[in-house]
N, C-alpha and C positions, 0 to 999 in steps of 0.2 A: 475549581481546580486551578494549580498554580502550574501557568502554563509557564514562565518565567523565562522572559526574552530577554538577554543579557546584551548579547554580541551576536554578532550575524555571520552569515557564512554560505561558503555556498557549494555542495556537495553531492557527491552520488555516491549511494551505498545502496550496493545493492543488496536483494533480500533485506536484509536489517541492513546488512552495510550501505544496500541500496537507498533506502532511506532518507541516509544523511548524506545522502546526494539528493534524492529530490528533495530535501529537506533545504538540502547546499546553502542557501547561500546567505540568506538576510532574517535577523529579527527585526521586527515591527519598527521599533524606538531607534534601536542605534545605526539602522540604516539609515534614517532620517535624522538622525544628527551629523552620521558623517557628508548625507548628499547637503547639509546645509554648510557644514565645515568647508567644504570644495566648493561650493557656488563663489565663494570668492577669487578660486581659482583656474576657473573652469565658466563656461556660459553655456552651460548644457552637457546632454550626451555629446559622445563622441562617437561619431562613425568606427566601424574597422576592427582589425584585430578577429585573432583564433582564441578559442575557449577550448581548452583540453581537459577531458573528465579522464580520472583512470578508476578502471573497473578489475574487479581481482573475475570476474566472470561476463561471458556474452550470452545470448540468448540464443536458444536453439533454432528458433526460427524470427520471423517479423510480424508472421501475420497474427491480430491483435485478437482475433474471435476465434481464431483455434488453440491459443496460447495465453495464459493467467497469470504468466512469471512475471515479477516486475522487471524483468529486464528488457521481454521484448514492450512491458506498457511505458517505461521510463524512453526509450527510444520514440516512440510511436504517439510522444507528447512533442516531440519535435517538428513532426511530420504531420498530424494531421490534427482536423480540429472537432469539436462534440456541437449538440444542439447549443447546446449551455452549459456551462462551465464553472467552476467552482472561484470566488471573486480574490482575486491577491492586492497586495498595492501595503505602503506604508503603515497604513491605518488599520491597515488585518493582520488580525493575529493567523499564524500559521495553522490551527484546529480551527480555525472560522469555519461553518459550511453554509455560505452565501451564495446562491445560485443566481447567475447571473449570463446577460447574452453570450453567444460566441458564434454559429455559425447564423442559428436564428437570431433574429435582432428583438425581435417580441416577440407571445404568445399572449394566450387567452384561454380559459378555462369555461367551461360551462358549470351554468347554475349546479346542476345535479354531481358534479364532479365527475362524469364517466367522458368528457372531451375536452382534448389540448390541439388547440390549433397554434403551429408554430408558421410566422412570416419568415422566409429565408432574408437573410443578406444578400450585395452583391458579393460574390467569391469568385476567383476563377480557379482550379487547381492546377498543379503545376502544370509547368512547361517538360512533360515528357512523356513520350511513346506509350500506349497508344490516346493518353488522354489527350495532352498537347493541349494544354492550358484553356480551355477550355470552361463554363460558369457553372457553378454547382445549381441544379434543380431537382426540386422536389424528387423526381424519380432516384435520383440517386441516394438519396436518404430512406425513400422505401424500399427498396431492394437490399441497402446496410440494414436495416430492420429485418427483414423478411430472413436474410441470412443468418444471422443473431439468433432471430425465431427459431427456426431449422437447425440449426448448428447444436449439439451436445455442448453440457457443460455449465459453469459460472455464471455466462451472461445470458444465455436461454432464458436464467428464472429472473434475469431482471426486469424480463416482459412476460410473464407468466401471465401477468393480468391485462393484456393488448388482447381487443378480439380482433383489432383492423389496423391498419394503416396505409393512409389513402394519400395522396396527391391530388388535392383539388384543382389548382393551376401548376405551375411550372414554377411556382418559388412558395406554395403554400402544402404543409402537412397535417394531415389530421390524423389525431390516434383516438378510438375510439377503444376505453376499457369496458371490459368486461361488468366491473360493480368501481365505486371508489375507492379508491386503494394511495392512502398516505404516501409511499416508498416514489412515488413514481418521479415528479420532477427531481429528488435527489437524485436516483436512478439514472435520468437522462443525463445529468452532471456527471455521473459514475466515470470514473478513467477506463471503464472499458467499453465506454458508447461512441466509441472514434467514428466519424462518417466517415464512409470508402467509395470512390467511383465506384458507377455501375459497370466499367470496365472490367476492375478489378474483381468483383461478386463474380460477374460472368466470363470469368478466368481468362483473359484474355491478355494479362500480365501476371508472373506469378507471386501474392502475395507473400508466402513465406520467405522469400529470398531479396523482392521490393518492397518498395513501398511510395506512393503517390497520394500525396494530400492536397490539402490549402492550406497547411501550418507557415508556421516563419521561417523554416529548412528545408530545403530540400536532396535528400539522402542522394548522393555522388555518388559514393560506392560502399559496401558491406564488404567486408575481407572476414567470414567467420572464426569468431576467436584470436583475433587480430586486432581490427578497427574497422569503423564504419567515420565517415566525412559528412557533412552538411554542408552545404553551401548556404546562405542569405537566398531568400524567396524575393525577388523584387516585386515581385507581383499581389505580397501579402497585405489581408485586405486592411489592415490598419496603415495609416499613411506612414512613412518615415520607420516603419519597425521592419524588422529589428536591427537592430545596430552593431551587431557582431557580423562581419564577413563569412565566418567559418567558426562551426563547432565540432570537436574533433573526438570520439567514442576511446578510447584505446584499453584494450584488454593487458594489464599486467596481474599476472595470477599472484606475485609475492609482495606481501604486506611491507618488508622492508623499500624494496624498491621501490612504491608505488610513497612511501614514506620521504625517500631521498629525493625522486622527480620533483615532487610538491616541495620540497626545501629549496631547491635550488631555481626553484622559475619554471621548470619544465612543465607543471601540470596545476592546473586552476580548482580543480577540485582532486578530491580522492574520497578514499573511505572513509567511516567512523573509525576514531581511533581510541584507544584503550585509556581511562585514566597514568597509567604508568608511560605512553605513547605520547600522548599529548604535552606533557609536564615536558617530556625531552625534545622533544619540536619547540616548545614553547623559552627552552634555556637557548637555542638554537636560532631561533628564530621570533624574538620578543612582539615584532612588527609584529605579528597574528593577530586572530581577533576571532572570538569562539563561539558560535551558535549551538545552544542550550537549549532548548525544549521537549515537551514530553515526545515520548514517539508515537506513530498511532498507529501502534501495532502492539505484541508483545510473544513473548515466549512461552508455548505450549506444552506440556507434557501431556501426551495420547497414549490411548490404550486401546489394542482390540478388543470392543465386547462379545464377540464370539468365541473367545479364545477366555478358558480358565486360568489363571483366576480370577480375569479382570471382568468376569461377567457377574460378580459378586460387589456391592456396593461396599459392604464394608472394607473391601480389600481397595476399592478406588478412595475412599474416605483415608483409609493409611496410608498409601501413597502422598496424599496431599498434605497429609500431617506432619509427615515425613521433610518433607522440605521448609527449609531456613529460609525463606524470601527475601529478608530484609538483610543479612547478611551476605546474600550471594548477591542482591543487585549492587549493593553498597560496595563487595570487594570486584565485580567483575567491570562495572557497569560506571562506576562513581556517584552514585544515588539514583533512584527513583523510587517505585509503589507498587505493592502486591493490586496485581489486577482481577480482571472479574471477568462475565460472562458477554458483557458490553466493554470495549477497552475505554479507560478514560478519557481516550484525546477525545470522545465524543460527550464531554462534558456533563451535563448533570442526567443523560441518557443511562449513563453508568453510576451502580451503586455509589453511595454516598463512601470515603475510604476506610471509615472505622464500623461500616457494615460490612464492606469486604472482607476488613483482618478479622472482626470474627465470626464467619464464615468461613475463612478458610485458615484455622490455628496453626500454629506450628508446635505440636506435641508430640513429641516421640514418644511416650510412656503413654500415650493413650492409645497411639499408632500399634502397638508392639499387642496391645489388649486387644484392638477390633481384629488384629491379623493370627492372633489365639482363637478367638469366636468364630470366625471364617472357618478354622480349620489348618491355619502353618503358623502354629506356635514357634515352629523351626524356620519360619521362611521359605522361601522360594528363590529358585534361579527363571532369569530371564535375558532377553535381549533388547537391546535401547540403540535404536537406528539416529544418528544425525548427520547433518551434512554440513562439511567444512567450506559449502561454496557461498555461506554469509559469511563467512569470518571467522579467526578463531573464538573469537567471544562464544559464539552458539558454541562451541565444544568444550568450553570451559564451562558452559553452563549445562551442559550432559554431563563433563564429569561432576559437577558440583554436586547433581541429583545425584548421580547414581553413589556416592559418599555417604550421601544422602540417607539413598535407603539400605547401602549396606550397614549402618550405624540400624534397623529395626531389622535388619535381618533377611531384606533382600537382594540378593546376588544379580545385577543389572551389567551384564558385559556391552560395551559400547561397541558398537559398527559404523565407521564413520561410511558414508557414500557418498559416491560424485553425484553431483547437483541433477543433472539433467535426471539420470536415473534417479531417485529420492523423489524430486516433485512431478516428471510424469509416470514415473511406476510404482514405487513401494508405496507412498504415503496416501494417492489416491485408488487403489488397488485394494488397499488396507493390507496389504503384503508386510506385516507386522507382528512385533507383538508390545511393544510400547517404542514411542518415538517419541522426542524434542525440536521444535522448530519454530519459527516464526512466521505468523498467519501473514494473508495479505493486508494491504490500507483497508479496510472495510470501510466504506464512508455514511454507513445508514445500519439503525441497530438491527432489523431485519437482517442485514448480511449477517451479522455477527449470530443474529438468532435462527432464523429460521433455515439461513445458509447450511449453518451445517449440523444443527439437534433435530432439523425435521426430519424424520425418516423417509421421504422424498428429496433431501435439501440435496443442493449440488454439490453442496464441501460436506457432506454429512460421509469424511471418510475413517469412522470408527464403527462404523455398526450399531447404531442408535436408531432404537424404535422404541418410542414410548406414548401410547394413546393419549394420554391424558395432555402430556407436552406436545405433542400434535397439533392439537387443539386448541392450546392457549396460541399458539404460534401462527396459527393460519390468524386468530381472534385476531390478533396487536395490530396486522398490519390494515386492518379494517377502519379503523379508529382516526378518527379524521383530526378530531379536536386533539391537540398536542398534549396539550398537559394531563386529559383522561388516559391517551396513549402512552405515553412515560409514566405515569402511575404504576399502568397495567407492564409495560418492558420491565423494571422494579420488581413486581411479582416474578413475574419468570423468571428473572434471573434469580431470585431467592430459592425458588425451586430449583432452579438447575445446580444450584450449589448444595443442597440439602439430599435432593433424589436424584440427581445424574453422576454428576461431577465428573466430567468428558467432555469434551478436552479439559482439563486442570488448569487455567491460569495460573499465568507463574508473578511472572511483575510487567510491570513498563518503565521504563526506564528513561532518564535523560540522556540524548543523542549528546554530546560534546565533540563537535567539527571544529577545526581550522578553518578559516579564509583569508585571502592576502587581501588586505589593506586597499586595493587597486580593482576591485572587484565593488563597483555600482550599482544601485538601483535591482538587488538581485532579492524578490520576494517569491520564496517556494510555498507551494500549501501540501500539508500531509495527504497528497493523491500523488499516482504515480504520474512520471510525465515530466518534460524538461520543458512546458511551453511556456512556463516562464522568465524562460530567456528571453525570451522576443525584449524584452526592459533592459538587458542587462549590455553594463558596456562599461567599459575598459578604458580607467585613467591612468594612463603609463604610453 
């Protein structure tokens, strides 16, 4: 896969636009040409200085285990930290998935695969009410687990396969699985395994509204739909990090403005911006420097399968026919690739590209035949829900479908919704009758598969039940030996595109961000989370 690190950059974009913000800020290569270019000029980081992100959206709450949005998990990489962590730095590529220490400093597996014993770090967590900086122990990692467990939702099934977890001393944890189960140390990497004081678990501050970690920030203040402040953690447990004083959130809903701010000095990141958007930043502002990579995410067209027609294969097979892939991401997007059922950025996890395209053709005249066989040789009316709070991109890419299918004959009237409504009610609800949107980071192909085609899955919000996919799906994540288990991921997703095809991969696409020139040492990984700031630092 050509991951193709050009220029670097450093950004938030949320949803998708979120993204190319946590995406922000640096490719591999040309941040280490520029950190070498400045060693002449410079004898290291530089203390100091505000980092200002702008966001066209905020999140509706904080707390990380009742909420999947990336907005409130790109905040909540600020603030707090995981077992393990997924590894950033010069020499990694941004789809790297290198799991490496972060709160725990080691582990250890047992022979059988069914035990992970994690050694903590020293950590203290912040300095505020009622934790009052205080050292993270074991207990409080079990009780963020047990909560996790307990809690509905996303990250519930990321422990699916935990029968225990124990506190052997006061900085030692043990998780005893159920059977061996592949997914797991990724899992504990997962951007939504934030540890939480047991403070917080046993409500004693309120998590939705703060937030207290051991990350390199510590949250000032939340102004909802406004701005949220970090201040510098002095007490973060890496010596001398992070080097920014203040990192500063700020909600600007309009694309223009959020475009002008970033021109003129005011704001250090922003959003993804359009091929036509960039070119004119870039007459404007030559100094830039543009971070290029695949995204690791992509754009979904859904359908309710309880809901006729879309409970009919052949009519899900026309829909997918129906749409121009490589011409909607080339005009909307500025290039990328028709995706699949495993998104690319997870590398050879995902079909190979020329089993994708065909798999999934772009044929109208065949489209037009299976939706004769079905029974609406005339077509059909329907409705196509998106939401304008990623960007306009997504709704140029609802109207591009729904063009789409009126060219075979089906009548797709667009309903745009506000964000918060779309991802906590219509889309998980299944309060639909076909949608477009863009899925979360998935960072293991499990999420991508079993997440949402199991008929138990936690994102399984189309109405998908099918025995036989059931079954391969529970099989994969059993599979311990890598390359028998990507064999077998390969099958299923060939399935899923032959007997499902729900959700519909659309493409993925190249993010193209800005960053200004004075922006250092800034390596993001395709998970949610701004913790890699804690490097980043400011020559000007």
């Amino acid at each position: 896969m050509d991951k193709r690190w050009r220029s670097i950059f450093n950004i938030l974009m949320f949803g998708l636009l979120m993204m190319a913000i946590s995406a922000c800020s640096s490719d591999t290569k040309n941040n280490s040409e520029e950190n070498e270019g400045t060693e002449a000029q410079t004898s290291g980081p530089k203390s100091g200085g505000t980092y200002t992100i702008l966001s066209a959206a905020d999140p509706d709450m904080l707390d990380p285990h009742r909420q999947s949005s990336i907005y409130t998990h790109q905040l909540a990489g600020l603030v707090y930290n995981k077992l393990v962590s997924y590894e950033t730095g010069p020499n990694v590529e941004y789809t790297d998935y290198n799991v490496v220490p972060d709160l725990a400093e080691r582990w250890e597996v047992s022979e059988d695969g069914k035990v992970y014993t994690f050694y903590l770090r020293e950590a203290y967590w912040h300095d505020k009410e009622p934790v009052n900086g205080r050292q993270v122990t074991a207990e409080d990692v079990v009780a963020t687990m047990e909560r996790i467990i307990h809690l509905p939702g996303h990250q519930a099934a990321l422990l699916s396969e935990v029968e225990s977890v124990e506190a052997k001393d006061s900085q030692t944890v043990v998780f005893t699985l159920k059977q061996p189960f592949a997914p797991f140390l990724n899992f504990m990497a997962n951007h939504f395994m934030w540890i939480l004081p047991e403070e917080g678990v046993n409500g004693e501050f309120d998590l939705a509204s703060d937030a207290i970690g051991t990350g390199p920030f510590v949250l000032e203040e939340w102004e909802d739909n406004v701005q949220a402040t970090f201040k510098k953690n002095p007490n973060y447990y890496e010596e001398g990090k992070p080097y920014l004083d203040e990192v500063i959130f700020k909600v600007v809903p309009d694309q223009g403005s959020r475009i002008a701010a970033f021109r003129t000095g005011q704001a250090d990141t922003i959003g993804q911006l359009s091929p036509e958007e960039l070119t004119q930043l870039q007459k404007t502002n030559p100094e830039v420097t543009v971070f290029d990579a695949l995204f690791p995410t992509q754009e979904q067209l859904y359908v309710n399968m309880e809901k006729e027609p879309f409970n009919d294969i052949r009519v899900r097979k026309a829909i997918s026919m129906a749409i121009d892939r490589k011409s909607m991401v080339n005009a909307i997007y500025g290039g990328g690739e028709t995706s699949g059922p495993v998104n690319p950025s997870l590398g050879d996890w995902a079909l190979p590209l020329e089993e994708r395209e065909a798999l999934q053709p772009y044929n109208p005249e065949e489209a037009k035949k299976l939706l004769k066989e079905a029974g609406y040789q005339n077509g059909f009316s329907t409705t196509l829900i998106v939401t304008n709070g990623y960007g306009e991109q997504l709704v140029r890419v609802a109207q591009w479908i729904a063009e789409d299918l009126r060219n075979i004959g089906i009548n797709a009237e667009i309903e745009v919704v506000e964000y918060a409504t779309y991802f906590s009610e219509r889309w998980p609800n299944v309060d639909y009758e076909m949608g477009v949107g863009y899925q979360t980071y998935f960072q293991e192909p499990d999420e991508w598969l079993r997440t949402q085609l199991h008929t138990d899955g936690a994102r399984n919000w189309y109405n998908i039940s099918d025995t036989k996919l059931d079954k391969m799906l529970d099989e994969q994540r059993l599979i311990l030996d890598v390359e028998e288990r990507k064999e077998y991921v390969h099958e299923i997703q060939r399935y899923v595109l032959e007997n499902l095809v729900n959700p519909i991969p659309v493409t993925t696409y190249y993010t193209k961000t800005p960053r200004h020139p004075y922006i250092k040492d800034s390596y993001p990984h395709a998970s949610y989370g701004y913790g890699y700031l804690k490097n980043v630092w400011l020559d000007k």
